[in-house]
Backbone bond lengths (Angstrom), bond angles and torsions (degrees), N, CA, C in turn:
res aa  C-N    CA-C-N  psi(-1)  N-CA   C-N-CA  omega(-1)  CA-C   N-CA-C  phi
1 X - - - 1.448 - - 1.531 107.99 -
2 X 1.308 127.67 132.34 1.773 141.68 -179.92 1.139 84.01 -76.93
3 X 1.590 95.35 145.78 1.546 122.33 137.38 1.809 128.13 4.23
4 X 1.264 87.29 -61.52 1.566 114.82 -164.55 2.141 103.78 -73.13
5 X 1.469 104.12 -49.91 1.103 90.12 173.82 1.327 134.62 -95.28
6 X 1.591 108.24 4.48 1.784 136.96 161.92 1.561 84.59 -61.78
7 X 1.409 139.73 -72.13 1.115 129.69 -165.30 1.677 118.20 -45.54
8 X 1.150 105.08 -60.17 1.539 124.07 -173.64 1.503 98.20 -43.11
9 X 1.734 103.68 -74.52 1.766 112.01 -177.01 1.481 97.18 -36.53
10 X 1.378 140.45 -41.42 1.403 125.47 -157.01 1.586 113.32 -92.06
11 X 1.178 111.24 -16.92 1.260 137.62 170.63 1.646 102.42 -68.12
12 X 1.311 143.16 -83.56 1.009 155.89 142.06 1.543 114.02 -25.38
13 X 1.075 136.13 7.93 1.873 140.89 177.35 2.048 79.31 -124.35
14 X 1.022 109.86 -65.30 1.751 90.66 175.28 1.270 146.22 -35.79
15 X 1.127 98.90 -55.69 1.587 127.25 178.78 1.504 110.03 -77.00
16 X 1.637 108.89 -6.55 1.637 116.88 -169.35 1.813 97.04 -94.63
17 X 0.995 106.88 -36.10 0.771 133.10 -159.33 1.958 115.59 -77.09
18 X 1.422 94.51 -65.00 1.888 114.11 167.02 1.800 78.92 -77.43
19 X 0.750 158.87 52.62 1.798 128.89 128.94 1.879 77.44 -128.71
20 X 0.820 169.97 -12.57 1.739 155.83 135.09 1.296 115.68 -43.22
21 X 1.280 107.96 -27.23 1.681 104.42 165.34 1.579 132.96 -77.55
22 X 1.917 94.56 -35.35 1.026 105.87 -179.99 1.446 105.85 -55.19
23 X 1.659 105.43 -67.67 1.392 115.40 170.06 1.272 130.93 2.46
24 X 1.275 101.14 -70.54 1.293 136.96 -157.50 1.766 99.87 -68.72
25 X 1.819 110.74 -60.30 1.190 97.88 153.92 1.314 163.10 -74.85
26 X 1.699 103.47 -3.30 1.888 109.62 153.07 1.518 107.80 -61.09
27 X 1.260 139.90 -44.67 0.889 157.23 123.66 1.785 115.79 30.49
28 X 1.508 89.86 -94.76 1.450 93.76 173.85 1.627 134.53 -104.07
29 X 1.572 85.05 5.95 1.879 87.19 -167.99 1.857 92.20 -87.57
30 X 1.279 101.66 138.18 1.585 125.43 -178.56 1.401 100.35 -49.62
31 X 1.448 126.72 120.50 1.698 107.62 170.33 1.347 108.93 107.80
32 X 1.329 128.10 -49.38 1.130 126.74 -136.04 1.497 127.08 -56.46
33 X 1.176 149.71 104.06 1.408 152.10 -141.16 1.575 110.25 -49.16
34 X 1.433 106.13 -27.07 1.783 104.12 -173.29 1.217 106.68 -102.20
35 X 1.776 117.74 9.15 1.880 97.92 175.77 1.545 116.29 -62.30
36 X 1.168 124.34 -18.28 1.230 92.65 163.99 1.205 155.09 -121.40
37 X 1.662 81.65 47.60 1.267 104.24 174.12 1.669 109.84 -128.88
38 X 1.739 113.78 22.23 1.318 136.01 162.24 1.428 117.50 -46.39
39 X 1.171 123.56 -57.08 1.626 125.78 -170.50 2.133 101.69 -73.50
40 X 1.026 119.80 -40.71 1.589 107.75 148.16 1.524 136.72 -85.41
41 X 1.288 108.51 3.89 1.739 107.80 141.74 1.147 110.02 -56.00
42 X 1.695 104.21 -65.83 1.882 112.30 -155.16 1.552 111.58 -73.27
43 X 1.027 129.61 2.51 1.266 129.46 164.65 1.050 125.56 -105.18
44 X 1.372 114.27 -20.55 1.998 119.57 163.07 1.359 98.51 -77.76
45 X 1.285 135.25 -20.27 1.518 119.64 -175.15 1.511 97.16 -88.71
46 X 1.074 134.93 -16.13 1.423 145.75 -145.91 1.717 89.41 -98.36
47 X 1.575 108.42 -63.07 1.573 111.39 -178.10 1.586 99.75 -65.67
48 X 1.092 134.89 -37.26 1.295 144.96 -150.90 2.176 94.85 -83.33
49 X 1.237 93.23 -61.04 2.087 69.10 154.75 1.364 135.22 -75.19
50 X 1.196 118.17 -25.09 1.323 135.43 -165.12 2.063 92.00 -70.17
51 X 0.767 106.36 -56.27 1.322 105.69 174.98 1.570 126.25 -69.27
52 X 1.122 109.79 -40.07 1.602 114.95 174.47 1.578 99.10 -83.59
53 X 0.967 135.74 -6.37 1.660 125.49 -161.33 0.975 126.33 -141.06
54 X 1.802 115.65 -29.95 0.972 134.27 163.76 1.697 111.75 120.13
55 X 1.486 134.11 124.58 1.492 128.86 172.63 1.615 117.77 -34.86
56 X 1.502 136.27 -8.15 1.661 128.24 -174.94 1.412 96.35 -140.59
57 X 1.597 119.70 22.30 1.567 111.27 156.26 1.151 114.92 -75.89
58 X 1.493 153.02 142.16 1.050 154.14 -161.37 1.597 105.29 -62.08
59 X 1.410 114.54 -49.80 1.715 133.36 179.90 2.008 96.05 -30.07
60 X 1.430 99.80 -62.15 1.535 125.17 -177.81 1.679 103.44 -38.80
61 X 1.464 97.60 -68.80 1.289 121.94 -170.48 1.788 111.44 -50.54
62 X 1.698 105.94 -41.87 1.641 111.74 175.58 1.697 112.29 -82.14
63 X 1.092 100.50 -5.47 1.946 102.86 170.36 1.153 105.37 -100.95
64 X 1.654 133.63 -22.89 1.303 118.15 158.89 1.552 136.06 -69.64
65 X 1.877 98.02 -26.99 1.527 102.76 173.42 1.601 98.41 -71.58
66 X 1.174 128.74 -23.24 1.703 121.30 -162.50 1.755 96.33 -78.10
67 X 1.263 117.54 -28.82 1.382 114.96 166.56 1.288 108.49 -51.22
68 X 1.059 114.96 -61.65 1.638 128.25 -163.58 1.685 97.20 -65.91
69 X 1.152 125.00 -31.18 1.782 139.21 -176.74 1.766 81.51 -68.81
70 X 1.496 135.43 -71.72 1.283 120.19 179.02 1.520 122.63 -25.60
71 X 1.602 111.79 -73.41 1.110 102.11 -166.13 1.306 130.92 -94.16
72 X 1.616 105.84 26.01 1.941 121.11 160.70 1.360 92.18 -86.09
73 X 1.339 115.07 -67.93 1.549 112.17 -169.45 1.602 128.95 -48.59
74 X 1.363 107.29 -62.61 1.458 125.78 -162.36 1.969 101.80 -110.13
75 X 1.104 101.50 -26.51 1.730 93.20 -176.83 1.284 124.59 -89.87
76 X 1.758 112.56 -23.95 1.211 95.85 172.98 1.523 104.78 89.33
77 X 1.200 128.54 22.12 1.344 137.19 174.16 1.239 107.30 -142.22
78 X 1.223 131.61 101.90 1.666 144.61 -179.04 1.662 95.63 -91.36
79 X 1.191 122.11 -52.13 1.659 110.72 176.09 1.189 127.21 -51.94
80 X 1.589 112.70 -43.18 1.632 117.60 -179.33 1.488 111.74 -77.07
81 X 1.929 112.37 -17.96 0.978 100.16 177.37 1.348 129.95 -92.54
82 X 2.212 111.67 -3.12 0.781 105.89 166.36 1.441 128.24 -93.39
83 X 1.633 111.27 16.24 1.331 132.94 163.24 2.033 119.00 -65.24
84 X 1.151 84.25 -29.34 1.759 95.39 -169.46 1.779 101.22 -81.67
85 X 1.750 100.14 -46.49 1.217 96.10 -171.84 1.339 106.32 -52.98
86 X 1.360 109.00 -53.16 1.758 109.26 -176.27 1.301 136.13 -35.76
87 X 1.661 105.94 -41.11 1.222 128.72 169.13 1.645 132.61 -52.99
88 X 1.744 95.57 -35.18 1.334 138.94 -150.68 1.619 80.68 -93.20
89 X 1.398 137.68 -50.16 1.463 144.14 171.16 1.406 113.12 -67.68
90 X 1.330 116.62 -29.37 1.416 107.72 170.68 1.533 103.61 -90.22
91 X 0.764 140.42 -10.58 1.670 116.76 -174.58 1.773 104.37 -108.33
92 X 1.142 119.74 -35.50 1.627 108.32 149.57 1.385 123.66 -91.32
93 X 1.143 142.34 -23.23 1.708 145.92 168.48 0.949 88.36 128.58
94 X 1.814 103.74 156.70 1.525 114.39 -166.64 1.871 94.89 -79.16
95 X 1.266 121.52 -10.89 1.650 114.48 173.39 1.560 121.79 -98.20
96 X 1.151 129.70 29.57 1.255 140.13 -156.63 1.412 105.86 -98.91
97 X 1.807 97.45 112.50 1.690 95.36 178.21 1.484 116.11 -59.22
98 X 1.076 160.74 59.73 1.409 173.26 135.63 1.351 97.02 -80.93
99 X 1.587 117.72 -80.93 1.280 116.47 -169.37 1.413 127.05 -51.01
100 X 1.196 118.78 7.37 1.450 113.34 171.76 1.012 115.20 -101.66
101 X 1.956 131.64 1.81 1.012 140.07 156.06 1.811 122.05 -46.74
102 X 1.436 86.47 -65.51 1.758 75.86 171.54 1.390 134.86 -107.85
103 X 1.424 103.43 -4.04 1.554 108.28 167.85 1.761 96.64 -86.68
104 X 1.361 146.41 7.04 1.800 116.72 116.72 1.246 132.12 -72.03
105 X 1.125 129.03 -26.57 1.140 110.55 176.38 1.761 125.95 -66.58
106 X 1.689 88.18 -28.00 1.473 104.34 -177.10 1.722 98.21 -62.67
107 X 1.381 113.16 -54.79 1.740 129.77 -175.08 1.935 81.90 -38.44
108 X 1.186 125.85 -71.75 1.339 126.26 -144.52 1.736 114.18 -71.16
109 X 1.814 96.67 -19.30 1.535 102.31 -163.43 2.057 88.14 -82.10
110 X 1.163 100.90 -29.09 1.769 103.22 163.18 0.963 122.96 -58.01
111 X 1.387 123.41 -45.92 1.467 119.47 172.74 1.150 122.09 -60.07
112 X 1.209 108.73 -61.05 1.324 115.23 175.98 2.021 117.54 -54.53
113 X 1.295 111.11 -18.82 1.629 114.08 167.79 1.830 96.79 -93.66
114 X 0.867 111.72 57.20 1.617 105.76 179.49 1.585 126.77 23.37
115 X 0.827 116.93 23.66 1.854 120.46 -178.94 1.736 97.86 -104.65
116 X 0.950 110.45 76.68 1.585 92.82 154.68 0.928 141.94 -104.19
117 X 1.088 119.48 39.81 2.080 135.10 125.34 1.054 129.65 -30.23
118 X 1.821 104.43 -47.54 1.558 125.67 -164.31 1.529 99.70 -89.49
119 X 1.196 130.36 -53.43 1.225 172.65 -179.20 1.702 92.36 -29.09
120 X 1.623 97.05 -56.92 2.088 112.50 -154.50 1.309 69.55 -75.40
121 X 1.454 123.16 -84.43 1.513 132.51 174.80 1.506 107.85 28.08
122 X 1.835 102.29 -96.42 1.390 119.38 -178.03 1.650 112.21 -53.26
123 X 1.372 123.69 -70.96 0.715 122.77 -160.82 1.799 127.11 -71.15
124 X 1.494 111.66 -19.21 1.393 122.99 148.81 1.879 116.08 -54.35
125 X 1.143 112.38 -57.91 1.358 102.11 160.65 1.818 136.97 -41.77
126 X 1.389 87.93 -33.62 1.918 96.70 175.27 1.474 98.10 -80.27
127 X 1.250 130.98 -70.63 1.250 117.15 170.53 1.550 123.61 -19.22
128 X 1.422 107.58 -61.18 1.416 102.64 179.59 1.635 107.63 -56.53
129 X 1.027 137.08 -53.48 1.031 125.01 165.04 1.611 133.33 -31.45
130 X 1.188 117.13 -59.35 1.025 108.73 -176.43 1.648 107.86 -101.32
131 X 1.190 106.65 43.60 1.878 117.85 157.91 1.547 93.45 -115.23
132 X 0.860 132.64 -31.13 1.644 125.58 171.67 1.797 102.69 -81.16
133 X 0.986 127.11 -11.39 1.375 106.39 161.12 1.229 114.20 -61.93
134 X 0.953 124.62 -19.85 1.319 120.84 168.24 2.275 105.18 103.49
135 X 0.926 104.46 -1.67 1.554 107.80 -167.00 2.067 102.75 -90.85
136 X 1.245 135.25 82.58 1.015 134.18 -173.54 1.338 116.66 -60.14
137 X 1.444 109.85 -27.55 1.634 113.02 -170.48 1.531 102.61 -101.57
138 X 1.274 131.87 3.86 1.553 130.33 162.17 1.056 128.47 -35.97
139 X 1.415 143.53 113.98 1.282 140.88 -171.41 1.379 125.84 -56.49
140 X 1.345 103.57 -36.43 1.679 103.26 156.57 1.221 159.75 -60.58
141 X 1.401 83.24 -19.59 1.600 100.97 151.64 1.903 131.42 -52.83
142 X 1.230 69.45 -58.07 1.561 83.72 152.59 1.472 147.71 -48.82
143 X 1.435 100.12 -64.87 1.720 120.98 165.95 1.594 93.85 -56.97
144 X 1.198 139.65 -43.09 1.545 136.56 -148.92 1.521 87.39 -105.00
145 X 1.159 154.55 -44.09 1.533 144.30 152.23 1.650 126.25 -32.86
146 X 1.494 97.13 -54.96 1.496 111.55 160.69 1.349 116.56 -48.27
147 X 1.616 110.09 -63.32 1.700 102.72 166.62 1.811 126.66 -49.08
148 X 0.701 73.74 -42.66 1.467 80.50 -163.38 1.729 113.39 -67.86
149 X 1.554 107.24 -14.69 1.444 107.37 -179.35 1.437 107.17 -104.78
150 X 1.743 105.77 -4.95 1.875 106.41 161.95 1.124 108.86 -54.99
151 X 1.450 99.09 -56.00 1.385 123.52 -167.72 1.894 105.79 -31.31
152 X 0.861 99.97 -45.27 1.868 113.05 -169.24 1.322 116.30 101.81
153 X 1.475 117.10 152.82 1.723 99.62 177.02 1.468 120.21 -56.14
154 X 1.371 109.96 171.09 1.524 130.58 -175.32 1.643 103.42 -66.86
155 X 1.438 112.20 143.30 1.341 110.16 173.04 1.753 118.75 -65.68
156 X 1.276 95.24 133.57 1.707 93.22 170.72 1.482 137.14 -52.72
157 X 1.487 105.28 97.65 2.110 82.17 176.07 1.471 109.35 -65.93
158 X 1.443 90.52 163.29 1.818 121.85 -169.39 1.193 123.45 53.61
């Protein structure tokens, strides 16, 4: 790949990226004037990498979990949304630092709604993630340990 289209791809991995945030925050911010018009954000950002970047660039892959972030949060569909996440693991890998972008915030938008079930859920998963990055002395480990032991232990099966 030239110069020229190293630029472009990086150009397009940016902009993929700040419109996943945006997303992400109509999304979860309380109020926010464009939720309902959230589930066609997250799918124009979704086609909108998928085309500039490709359907199994990770960028792709974090506008598809933000779909799936729609319809846990705001849609009212936990099945379809745990369809997206899945998807969202297969097209960047189920260990892909991306995905810990919004499955914390999701972990935190739980906490903060008092369920921390959902909460350990998300945010035990990012952890796992980024303990397989391989970085032991990462600070997040930490901050996300700390959470997670507010949280209280995990409920007991049986």
């Amino acid at each position: 790949m030239g110069k020229k289209a190293k630029r472009r791809t990086k150009w397009y991995e940016s902009a993929a990226e700040r419109e996943n945030e945006y997303v992400r925050a109509v999304i979860l911010e309380p109020g926010h004037p464009l939720q309902e018009d959230a589930l066609e954000l997250a799918v124009h950002a979704r086609d909108m990498a998928a085309r500039s970047l490709g359907e199994d660039h990770p960028a792709c892959a974090e506008a598809t979990q933000n779909i799936g972030l729609y319809y846990h949060v705001l849609g009212g569909d936990p099945e379809r949304a745990a369809e997206l996440f899945d998807e969202a693991r297969t097209k960047a890998g189920p260990y892909h630092p991306v995905l810990t972008r919004s499955f914390y915030f999701l972990g935190v938008h739980h906490q903060q709604a008092g369920d921390p079930g959902q909460a350990r859920k998300f945010l035990q998963e990012v952890l796992d993630i980024i303990r397989r990055e391989g970085h032991a002395e990462d600070p997040r480990i930490e901050q996300l340990t700390e959470m997670l032991t507010e949280l209280g232990p995990p409920p007991r099966n049986g």
